[in-house]
C-alpha positions as CSV (number, residue, x, y, z in Angstrom):
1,X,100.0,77.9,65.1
2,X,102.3,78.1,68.2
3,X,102.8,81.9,67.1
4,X,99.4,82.4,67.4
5,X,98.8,80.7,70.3
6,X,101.3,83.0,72.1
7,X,99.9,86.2,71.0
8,X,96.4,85.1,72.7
9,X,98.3,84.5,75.8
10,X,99.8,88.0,76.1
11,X,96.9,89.6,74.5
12,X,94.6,88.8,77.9
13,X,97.6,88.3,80.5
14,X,96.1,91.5,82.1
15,X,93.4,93.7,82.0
16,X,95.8,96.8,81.2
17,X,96.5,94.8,77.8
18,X,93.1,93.1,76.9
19,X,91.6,95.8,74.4
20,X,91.1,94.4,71.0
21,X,89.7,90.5,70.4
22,X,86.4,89.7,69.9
23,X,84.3,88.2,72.4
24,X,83.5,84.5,72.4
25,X,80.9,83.7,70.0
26,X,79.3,81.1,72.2
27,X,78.1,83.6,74.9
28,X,74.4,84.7,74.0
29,X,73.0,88.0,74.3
30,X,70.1,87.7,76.4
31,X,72.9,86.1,79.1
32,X,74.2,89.0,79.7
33,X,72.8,92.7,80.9
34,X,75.0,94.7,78.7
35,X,75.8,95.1,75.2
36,X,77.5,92.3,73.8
37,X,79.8,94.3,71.5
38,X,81.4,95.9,74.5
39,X,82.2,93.1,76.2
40,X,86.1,91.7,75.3
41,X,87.7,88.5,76.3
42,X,86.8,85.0,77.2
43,X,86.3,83.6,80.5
44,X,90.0,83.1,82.0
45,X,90.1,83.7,85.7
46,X,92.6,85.2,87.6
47,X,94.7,83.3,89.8
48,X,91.9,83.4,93.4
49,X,93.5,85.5,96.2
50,X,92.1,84.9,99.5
51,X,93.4,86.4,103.2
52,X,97.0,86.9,101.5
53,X,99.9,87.3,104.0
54,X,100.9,90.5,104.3
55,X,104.6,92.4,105.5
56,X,105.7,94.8,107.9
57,X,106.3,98.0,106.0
58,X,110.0,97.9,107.0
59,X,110.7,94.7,104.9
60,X,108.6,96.9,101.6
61,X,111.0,99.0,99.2
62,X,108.2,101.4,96.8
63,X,108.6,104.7,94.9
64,X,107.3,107.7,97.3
65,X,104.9,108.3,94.8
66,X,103.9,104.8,94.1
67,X,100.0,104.8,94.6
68,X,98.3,102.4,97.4
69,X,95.4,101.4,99.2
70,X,94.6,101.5,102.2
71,X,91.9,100.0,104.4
72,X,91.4,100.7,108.1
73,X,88.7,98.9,110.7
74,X,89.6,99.5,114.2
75,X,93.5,99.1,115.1
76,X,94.5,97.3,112.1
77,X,95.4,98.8,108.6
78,X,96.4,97.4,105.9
79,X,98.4,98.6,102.5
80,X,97.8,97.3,99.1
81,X,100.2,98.6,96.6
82,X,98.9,98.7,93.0
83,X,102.2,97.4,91.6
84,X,101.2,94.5,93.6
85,X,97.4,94.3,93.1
86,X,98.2,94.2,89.4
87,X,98.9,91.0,88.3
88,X,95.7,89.6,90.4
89,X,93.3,92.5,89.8
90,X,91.6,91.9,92.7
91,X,91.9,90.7,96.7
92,X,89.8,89.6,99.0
93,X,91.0,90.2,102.4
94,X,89.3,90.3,106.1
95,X,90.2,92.6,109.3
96,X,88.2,91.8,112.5
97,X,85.5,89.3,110.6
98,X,84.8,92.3,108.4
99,X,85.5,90.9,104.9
100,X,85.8,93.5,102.2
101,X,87.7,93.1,98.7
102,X,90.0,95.5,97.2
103,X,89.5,95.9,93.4
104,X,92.1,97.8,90.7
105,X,91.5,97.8,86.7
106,X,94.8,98.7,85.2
107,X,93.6,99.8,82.2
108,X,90.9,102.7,83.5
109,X,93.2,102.9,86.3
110,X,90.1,102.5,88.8
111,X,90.7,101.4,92.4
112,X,87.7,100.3,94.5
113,X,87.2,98.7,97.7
114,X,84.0,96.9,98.3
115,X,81.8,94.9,100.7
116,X,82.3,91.3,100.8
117,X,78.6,90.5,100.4
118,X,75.6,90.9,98.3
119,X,72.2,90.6,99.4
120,X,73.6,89.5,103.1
121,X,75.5,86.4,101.0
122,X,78.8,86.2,100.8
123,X,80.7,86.5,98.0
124,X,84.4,86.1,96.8
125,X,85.7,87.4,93.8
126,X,88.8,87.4,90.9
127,X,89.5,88.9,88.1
128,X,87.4,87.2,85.0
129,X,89.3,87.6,81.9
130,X,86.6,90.0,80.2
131,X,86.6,93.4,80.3
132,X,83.4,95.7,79.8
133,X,84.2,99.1,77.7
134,X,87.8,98.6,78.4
135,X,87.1,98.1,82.1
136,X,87.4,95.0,84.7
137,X,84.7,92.6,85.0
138,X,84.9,90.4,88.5
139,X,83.7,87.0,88.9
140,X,82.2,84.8,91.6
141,X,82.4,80.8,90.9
142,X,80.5,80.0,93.3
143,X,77.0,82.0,92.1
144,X,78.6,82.3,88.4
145,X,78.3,85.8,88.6
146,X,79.8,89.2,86.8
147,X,80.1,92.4,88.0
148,X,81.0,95.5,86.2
149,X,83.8,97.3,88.5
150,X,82.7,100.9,87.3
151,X,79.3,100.0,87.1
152,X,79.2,98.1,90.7
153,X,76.3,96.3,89.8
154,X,76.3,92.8,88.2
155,X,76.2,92.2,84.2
156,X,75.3,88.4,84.3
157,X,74.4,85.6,86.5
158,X,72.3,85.3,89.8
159,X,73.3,88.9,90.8
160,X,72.2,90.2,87.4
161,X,71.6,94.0,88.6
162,X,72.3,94.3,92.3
163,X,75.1,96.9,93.6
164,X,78.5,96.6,95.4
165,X,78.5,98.4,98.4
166,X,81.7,100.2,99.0
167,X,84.0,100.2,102.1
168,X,85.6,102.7,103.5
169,X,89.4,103.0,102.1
170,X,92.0,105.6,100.7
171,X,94.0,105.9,97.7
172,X,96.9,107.7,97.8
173,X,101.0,107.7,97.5
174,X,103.2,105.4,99.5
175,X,104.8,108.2,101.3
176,X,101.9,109.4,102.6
177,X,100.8,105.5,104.2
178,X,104.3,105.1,105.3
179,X,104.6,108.9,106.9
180,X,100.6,107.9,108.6
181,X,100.6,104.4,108.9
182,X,104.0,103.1,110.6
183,X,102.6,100.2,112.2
184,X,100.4,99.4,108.8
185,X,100.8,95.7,107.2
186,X,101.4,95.4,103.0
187,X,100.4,93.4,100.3
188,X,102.9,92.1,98.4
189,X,104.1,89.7,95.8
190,X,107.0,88.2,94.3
191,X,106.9,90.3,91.5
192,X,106.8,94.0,92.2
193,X,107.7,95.0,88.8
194,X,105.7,98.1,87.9
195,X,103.0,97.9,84.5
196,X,103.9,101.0,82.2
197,X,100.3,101.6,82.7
198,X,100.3,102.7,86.4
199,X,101.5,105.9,85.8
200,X,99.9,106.8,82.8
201,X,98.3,110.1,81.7
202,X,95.6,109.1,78.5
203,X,93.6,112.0,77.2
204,X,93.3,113.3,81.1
205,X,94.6,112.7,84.4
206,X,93.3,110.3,87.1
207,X,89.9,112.0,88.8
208,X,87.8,111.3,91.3
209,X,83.9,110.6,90.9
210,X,81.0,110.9,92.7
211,X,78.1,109.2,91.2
212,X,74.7,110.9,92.0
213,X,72.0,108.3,93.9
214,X,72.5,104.8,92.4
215,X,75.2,103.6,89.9
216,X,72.8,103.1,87.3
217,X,72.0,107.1,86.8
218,X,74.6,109.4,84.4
219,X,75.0,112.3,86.7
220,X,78.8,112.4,88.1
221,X,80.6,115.3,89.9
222,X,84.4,114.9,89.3
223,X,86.8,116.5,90.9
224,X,90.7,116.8,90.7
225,X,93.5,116.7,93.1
226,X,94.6,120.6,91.9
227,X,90.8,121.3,93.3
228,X,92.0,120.6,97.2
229,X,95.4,122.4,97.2
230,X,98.2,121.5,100.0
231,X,95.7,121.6,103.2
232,X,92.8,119.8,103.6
233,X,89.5,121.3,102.1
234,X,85.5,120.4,102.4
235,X,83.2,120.8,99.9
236,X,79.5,120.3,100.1
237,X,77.8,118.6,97.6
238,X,74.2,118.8,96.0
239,X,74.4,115.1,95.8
240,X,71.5,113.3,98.0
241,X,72.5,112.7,101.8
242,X,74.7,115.8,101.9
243,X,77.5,114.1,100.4
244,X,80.9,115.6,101.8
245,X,83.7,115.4,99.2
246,X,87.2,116.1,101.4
247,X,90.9,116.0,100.1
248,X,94.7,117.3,100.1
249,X,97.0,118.3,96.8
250,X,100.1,117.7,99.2
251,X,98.8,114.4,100.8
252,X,97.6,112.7,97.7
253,X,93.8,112.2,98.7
254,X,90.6,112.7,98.0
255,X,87.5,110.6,99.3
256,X,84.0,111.4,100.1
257,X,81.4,110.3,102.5
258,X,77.7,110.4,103.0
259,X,76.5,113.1,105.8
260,X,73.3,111.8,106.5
261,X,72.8,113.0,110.2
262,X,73.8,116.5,108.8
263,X,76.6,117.2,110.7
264,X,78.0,120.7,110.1
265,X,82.1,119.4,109.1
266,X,85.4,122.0,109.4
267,X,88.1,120.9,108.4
268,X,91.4,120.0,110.3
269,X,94.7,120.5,110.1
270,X,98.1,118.8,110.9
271,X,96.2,116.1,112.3
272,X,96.4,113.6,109.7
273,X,94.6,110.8,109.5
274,X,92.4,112.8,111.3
275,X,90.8,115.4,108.9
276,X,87.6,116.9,110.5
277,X,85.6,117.8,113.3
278,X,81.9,118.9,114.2
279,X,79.9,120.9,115.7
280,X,79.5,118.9,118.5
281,X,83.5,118.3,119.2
282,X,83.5,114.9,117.6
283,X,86.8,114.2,115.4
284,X,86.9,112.4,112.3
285,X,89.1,110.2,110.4
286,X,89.7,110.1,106.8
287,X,87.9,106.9,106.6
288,X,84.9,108.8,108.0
289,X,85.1,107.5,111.7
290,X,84.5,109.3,114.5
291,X,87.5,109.0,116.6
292,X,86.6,111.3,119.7
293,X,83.8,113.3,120.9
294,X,80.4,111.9,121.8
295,X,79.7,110.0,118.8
296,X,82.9,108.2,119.1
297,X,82.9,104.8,116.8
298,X,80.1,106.3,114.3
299,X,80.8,105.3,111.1
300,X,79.9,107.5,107.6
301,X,78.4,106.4,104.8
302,X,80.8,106.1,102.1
303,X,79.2,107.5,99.0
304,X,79.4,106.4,95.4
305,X,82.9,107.5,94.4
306,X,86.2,106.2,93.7
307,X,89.2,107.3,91.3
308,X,89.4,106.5,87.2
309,X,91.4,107.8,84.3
310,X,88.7,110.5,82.7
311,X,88.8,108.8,79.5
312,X,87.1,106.1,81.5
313,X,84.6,107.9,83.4
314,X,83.1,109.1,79.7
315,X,83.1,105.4,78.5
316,X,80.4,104.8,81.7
317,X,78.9,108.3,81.9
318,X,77.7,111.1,80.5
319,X,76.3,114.0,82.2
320,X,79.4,115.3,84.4
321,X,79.5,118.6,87.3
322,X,82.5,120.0,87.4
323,X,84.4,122.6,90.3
324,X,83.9,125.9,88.6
């Protein structure tokens, strides 16, 4: 019996490892806004992380090609490693009274930085101990809701149905947020040992997606790093609001932002963070803020996108554009 016991514990320890018991028995279907049979796992939260304190990056040791997050609102940025995200799954931080919280499945490899709200209420989240088709499901206590991270919307509870809204953030390597960000803080923890899964290649590399409209439509326009090359390339988008999908091979990026007041974007180079400018001699960073010109401290929209092992995006999706 003790045997057994321990295999439960490791079998859910993490989201990168909980792929094959049934789930619980007592949950009933019409609870839930998904099929039952892909849900996996039992209600075990994740220890709660909440306004974590964060290092200079002098006192952090990573791999250059170790992959982060980044956030940015005003003068302060902030660095969250995925080697240190993973044993939580999921942070909810604050810069400047703007809460936001930074998401990361280990087992689709999907990293997503959201809004801190839903429906104007506050909300503050952990990883639940269920996954949904292999992917992280996010609870809040307080409203006893689920969310599906892929799906951004929520699965159960009193936001049964109603979207995430994504912040603005980067993934990318450590060596580019160290090379960029000198003066950036960093998540860490204690235990910085990296998960065989990080780095793993399934049936296809890590993409990017772009989700066309809402989250709850099929149609997904993916996109790979080799599709950028070493300087930093547009490209437009038939995606509503004139999505703008920008990104660099050599600095390990590749985001993608809502153009709604049609701005006509060129690219620039060796500016970095800064990435484009318009028509009207506004610059832009790569978290889609205007840092000079007349519409200094505008803010894009970020669209509907974020990074996942492909395997993954076929679990959610399937009706997919690709870069001919």
């Amino acid at each position: 019996m003790k045997l057994l016991n321990v295999f439960f514990i490791i079998l859910f320890i993490s989201c990168s490892e909980s792929n094959s018991n049934e789930f619980s028995e007592t949950i009933q279907p019409k609870e839930w806004a998904v099929p039952l049979n892909d849900l996996v796992g039992d209600l075990n939260p994740y220890e709660l992380v909440v306004n974590p304190t964060l290092k200079s990056i002098s006192n952090i040791n990573l791999n250059d090609n170790a992959e982060v997050i980044i956030v940015s609102i005003n003068n302060t940025t902030k660095i969250y490693p995925l080697t240190s995200i993973h044993q939580y799954e999921c942070i909810n931080d604050i810069i400047d009274s703007e809460k936001y919280i930074v998401t990361f499945c280990p087992k689709t490899n999907s990293t997503i930085v959201i809004k801190a709200n839903i429906s104007n209420k506050p909300i503050t989240l952990r990883a639940s101990g269920i996954l949904y088709k292999e992917n992280l499901v996010l609870f809040d206590e307080n409203s006893n809701s689920y969310w599906s991270q892929m799906l951004l919307y929520g699965i159960k509870g009193t936001y049964t149905n109603e979207s995430f809204t994504i912040a603005p953030f980067l993934e990318t390597t450590w060596k580019t947020a160290k090379t960029y960000f000198p003066d950036a803080l960093v998540f860490s923890n204690s235990n910085n040992k990296q998960s065989k899964n990080l780095n793993s290649i399934s049936n296809s590399e890590k993409v990017f997606g772009v989700i066309n409209n809402t989250v709850k439509t099929s149609n997904v326009s993916i996109f790979k790093y080799s599709d950028f090359g070493d300087e930093i390339k547009i490209y437009n988008s038939s995606i509503t609001n004139n999505t703008k999908i920008i990104g660099s091979q050599k600095l390990n990026f590749i985001t993608s932002y809502s153009n709604e007041n049609t701005f006509n974007f060129t690219p620039i180079l060796n500016e970095f963070p800064i990435i484009m400018k318009d028509e009207f001699g506004n610059k832009w960073n790569v978290f889609g803020k205007a840092v000079s010109g007349p519409n200094i401290g505008t803010q894009l929209k970020p669209s509907i996108s974020f990074n996942a092992e492909w395997w993954a995006w076929k679990n959610f999706y399937d009706d997919f554009n690709f870069i001919e």
